[in-house]
C-alpha positions in Angstrom: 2.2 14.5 -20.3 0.4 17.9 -19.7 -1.5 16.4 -17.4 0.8 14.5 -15.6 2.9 17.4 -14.7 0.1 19.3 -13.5 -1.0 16.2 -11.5 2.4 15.9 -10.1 2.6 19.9 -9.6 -1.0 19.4 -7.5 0.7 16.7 -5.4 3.7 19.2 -4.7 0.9 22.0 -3.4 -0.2 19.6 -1.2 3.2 18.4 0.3 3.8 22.1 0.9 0.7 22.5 2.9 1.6 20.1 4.9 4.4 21.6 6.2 3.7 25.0 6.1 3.3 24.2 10.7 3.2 26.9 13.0 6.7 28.0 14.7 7.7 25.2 16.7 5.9 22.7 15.2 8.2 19.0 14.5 10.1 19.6 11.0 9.4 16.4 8.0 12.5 14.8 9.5 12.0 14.6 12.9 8.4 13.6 12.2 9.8 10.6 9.9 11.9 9.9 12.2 9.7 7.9 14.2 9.4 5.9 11.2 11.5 2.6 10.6 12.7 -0.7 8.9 11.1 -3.6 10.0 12.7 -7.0 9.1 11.3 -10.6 10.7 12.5 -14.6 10.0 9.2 -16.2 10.1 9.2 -20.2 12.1 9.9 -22.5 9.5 6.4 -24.7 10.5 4.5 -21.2 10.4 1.2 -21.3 8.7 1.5 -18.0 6.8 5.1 -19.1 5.6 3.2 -20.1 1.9 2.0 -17.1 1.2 3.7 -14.4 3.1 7.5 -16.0 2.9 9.7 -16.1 6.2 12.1 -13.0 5.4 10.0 -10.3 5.6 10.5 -6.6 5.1 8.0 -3.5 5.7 8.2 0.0 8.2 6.5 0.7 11.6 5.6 3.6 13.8 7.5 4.1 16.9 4.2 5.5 19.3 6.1 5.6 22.6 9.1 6.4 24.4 9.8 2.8 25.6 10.6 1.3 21.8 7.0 0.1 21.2 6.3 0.1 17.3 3.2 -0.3 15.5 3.0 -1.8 12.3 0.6 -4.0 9.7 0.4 -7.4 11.7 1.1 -9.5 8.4 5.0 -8.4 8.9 5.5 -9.8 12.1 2.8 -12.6 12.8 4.3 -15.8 13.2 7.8 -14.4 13.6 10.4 -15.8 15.8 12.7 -13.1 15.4 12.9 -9.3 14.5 14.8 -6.0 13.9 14.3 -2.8 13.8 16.4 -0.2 12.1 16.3 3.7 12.0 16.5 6.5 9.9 19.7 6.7 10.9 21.3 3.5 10.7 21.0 2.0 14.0 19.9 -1.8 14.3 18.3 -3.1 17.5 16.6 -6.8 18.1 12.9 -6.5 19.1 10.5 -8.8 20.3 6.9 -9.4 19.3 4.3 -8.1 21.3 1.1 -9.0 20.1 -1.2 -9.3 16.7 -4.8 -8.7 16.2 -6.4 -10.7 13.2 -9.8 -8.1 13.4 -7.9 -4.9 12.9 -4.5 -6.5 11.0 -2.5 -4.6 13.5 0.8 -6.1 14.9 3.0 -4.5 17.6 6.4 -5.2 18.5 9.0 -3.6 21.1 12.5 -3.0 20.4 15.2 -4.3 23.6 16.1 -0.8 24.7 14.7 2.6 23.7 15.2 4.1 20.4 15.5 7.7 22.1 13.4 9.2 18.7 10.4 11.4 19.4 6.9 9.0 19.0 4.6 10.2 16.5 1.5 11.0 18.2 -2.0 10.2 17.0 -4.8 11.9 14.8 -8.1 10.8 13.8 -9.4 9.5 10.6 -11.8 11.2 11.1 -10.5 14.6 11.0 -9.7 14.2 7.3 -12.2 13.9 4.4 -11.4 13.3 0.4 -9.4 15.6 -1.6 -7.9 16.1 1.9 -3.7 16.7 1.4 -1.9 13.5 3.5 1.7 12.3 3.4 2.6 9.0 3.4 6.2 8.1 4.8 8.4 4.2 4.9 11.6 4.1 6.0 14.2 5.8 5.0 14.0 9.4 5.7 12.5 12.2 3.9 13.6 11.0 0.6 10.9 8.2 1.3 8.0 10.3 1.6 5.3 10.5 -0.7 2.5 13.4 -1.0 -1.0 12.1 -1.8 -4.9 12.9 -1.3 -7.7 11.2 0.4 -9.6 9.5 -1.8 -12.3 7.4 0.4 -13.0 6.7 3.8 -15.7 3.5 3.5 -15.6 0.0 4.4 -13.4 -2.8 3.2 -13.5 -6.5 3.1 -10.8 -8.9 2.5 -10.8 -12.3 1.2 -8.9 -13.6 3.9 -11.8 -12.8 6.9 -10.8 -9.7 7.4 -13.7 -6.5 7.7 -12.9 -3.0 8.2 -16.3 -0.7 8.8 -14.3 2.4 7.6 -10.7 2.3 6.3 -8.9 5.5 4.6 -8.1 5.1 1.0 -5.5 7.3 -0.9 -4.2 8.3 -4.2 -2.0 8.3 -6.0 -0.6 4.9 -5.2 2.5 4.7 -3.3 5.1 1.4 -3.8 6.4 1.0 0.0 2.6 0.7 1.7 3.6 -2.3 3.8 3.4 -0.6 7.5 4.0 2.8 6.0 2.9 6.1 8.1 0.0 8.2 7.2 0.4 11.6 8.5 -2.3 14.8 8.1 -1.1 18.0 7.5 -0.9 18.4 11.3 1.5 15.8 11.6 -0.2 13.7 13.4 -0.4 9.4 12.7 -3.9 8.8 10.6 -3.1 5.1 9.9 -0.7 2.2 8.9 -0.1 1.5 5.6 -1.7 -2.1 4.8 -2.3 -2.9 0.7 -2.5 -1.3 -3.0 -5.4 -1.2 -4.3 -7.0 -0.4 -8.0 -9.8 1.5 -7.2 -9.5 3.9 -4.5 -12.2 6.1 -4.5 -14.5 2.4 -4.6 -16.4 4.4 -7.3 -15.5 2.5 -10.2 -13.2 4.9 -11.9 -10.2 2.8 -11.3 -8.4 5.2 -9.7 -5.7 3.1 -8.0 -4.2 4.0 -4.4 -3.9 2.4 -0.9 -5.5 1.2 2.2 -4.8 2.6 5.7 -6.0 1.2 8.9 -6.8 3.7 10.9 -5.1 4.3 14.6 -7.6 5.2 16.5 -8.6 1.3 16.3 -5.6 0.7 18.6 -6.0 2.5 21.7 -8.9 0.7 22.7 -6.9 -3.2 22.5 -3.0 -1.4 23.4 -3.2 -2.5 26.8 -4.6 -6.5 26.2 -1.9 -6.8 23.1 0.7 -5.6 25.7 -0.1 -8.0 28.8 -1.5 -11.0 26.7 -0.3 -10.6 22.7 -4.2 -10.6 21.7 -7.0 -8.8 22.3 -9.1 -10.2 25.4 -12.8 -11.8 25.1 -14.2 -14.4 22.9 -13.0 -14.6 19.4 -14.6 -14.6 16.1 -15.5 -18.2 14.4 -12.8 -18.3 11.6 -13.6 -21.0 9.1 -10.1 -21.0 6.7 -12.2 -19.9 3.8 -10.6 -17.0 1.4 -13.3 -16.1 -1.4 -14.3 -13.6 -3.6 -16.8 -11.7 -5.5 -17.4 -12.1 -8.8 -19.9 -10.7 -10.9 -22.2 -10.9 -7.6 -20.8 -14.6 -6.9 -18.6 -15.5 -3.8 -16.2 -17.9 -4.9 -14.0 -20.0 -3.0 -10.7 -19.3 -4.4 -7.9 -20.9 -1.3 -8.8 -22.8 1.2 -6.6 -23.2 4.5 -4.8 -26.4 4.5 -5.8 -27.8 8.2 -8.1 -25.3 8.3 -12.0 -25.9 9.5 -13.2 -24.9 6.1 -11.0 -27.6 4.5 -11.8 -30.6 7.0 -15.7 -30.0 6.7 -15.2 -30.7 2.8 -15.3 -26.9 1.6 -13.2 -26.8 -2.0 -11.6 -24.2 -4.3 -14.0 -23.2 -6.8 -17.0 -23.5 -4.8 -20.1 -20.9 -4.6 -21.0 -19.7 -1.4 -24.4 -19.8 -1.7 -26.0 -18.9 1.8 -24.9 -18.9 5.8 -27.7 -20.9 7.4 -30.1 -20.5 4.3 -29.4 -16.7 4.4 -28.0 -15.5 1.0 -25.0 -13.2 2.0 -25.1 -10.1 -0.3 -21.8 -9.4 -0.5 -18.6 -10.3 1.0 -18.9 -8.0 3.9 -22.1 -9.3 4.8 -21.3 -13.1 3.9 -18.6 -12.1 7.3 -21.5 -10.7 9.2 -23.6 -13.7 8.9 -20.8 -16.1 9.8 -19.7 -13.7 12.9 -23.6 -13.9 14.0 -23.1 -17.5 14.4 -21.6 -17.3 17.7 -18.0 -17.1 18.6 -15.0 -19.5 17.9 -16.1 -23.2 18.1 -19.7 -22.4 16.8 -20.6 -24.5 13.8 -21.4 -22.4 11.1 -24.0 -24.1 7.8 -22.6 -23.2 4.8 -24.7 -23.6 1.9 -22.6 -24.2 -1.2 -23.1 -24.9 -5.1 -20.8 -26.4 -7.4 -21.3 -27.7 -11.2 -25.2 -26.7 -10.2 -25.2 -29.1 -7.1 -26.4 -28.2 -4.1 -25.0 -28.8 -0.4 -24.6 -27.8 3.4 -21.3 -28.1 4.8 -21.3 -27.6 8.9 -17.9 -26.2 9.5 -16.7 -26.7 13.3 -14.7 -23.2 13.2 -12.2 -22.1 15.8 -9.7 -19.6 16.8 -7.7 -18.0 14.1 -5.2 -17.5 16.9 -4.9 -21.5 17.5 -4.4 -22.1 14.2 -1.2 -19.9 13.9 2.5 -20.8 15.3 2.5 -17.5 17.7 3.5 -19.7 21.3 7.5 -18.7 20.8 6.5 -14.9 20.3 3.6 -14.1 21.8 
């Protein structure tokens, strides 16, 4: 309990710190201001429907004057319809703008303007662990959270998803699903994307969240506003979730319609090798796919199951086409 309260007394310093600004500065509530409900109704026929559920429910950033608000893409892919709500009450429809699948970022656009102050950017890399952060959802100030840094290093997902550096914090905070992370200048380090159980990604088990940092928007902003996704040849996507265990990649979903899934790939299977190259890693076992080409490249998949042996060609494609985004994006 001792412990505890001097954990919770540490987290209270740091708060403090925060916003200890200089005269003039934005106060906690106008900064959290810019911070708001987001609520979508999924398509019916959408492909993340199984796993995601239509009704969805999460915050997002308001980052300019015109109502555009940035948020963690697995809120509003897919989504035929959207609201946003402030701190104050107010509900306005808004429309989807765009997703991007490499950074998990989604952006959508309220009708009319909000008339709140945007939260302006920071940098990831301006903060470094043991660094004092807030973390902010909806709500108002009675929805922010003090926390610390923990990591800044890279992260791979199961569902083909790589981040060379994403911030991790601690302690862990419950609303994470497009939440704010804000440095003690007040400025926007990163949305707000998963809980995880080991923060630090030192093994202490230190559990916390992931953040996807901001500056990795500025550079597709202007092609997720005038096309809904980011210009250029895409990545090959194969439908393939796995993960590691015990040094293993293990197939543990595969998409239904997917490439993985018409080339024969099956839940349970080892992932073996890309091309007779033995992945090390999950984040690596993506890098060697990737290498392949882009979207529509075949990529060999070595595979074992029950100690047999096999190459599986998968024809990938476009996560993009696989999606229902035509009414929305």
């Amino acid at each position: 309990m001792r412990n505890a309260c001097r954990a919770g007394f540490g987290l209270l310093i740091a708060a403090v710190a925060i916003l200890a600004q200089p005269a003039g500065a934005a106060t906690l509530e106008e900064l959290v201001s810019a911070v708001v409900r987001i609520k979508t109704t999924i398509t019916p026929d959408g492909q993340t429907v199984q796993s995601l559920g239509r009704d969805r429910e999460g915050s997002g950033v308001i980052i300019d004057e015109d109502g555009l608000i940035l948020t963690i893409g697995y809120l509003m892919v897919e989504a035929h319809a959207a609201a946003v709500t402030t701190n104050a009450g107010r509900t306005v429809p808004a429309t989807v703008v765009g997703y991007d699948h490499e950074t998990g970022f989604g952006i959508l656009k309220t009708i009319e303007p909000l008339k709140i102050k945007p939260l302006s950017f920071g940098r990831s890399a301006d903060v470094k662990p043991n660094d004092p952060v807030l973390i902010a959802s909806h709500g108002g100030t009675g929805s922010v959270g003090p926390a610390y840094i923990a990591a800044k290093r890279e992260f791979a997902g199961s569902w083909e998803y790589l981040l060379e550096e994403a911030i991790f914090t601690t302690p862990p905070y419950p609303n994470w699903s497009g939440a704010a992370l804000i440095s003690r200048e007040g400025k926007l380090l990163g949305v707000g994307s998963l809980i995880v159980g080991d923060a630090g990604g030192d093994g202490s088990g230190k559990p916390g969240n992931m953040f996807v940092p901001v500056e990795k928007l500025p550079p597709i902003l202007g092609d997720l506003i005038a096309d809904g996704h980011v210009a250029g040849p895409a990545r090959p996507w194969l439908g393939v979730a796995a993960d590691e265990v015990r040094g293993r990649l293990l197939v543990s979903r595969v998409t239904p319609g997917g490439p993985g899934e018409k080339a024969g790939v099956r839940r349970g299977d080892e992932i073996v090798g890309v091309a007779g190259a033995a992945p090390r890693g999950l984040a690596d076992f993506y890098r060697k796919v990737w290498a392949t080409g882009s979207a529509g490249a075949t990529v060999p998949l070595d595979i074992e199951n029950g100690g047999e042996k096999r190459r599986i060609d998968v024809k990938s494609m476009n996560r993009l086409d696989h999606l229902k985004l035509k009414s929305t994006l």
